[in-house]
N, C-alpha and C positions, 0 to 999 in steps of 0.2 A: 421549543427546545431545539438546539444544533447537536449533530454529532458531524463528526469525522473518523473515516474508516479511511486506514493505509492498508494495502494489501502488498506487500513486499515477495519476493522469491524465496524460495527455503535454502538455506546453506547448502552447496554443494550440486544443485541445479546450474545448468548454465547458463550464462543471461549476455545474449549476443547484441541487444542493443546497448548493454549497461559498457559492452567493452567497445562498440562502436564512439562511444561517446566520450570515455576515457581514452580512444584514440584521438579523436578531435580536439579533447581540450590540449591535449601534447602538441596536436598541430597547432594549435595557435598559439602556442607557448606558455601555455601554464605548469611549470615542473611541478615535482613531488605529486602527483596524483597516484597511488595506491591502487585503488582498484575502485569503478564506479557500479554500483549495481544499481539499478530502475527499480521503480514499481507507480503503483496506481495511489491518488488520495479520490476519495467520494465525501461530499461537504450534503451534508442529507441534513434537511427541517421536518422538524418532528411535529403532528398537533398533540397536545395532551401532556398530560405533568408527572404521571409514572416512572422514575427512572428504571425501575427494573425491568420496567415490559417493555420499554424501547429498550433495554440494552438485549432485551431476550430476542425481539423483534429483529434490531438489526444483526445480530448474531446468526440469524436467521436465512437476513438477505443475505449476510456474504457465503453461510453454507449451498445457498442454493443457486445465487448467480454471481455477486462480484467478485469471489474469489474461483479460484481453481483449488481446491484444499488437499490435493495430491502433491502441486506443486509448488503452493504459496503459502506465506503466514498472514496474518492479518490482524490489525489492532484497531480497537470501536473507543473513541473520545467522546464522553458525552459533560456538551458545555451549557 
């Protein structure tokens, strides 16, 4: 079994590489760019055919290391 986990910034945090990078795409001339915010993807292989205890599982991981959950959200796909 796959999942994927996005951990994204929460609203209203600041995200200095999301706006470094929305400065660069300006430099290279892409118009209309709004606002770019960052975040992380994790592409995790699962053994075992439970969905709910991998999804309890990875819920898990990200409370305890892939996210920051003070100052990220996070979303678990499981494929």
């Amino acid at each position: 079994m796959k999942a994927r986990v996005t951990v994204t910034l929460k609203n209203g945090v600041l995200d200095p590489q999301g706006k470094a990078i929305e400065h660069a795409l300006s430099g290279l001339g892409f118009d209309g760019i709004g606002q770019v915010r960052q975040g992380k993807v994790f592409d995790i292989e699962l053994t075992g055919t439970d969905k709910a205890k991998a999804e309890a599982d990875l819920k898990a991981m990200c409370d305890k290391l892939l996210a920051n959950t003070v100052i990220e959200n996070y979303s678990v796909a499981i494929t």
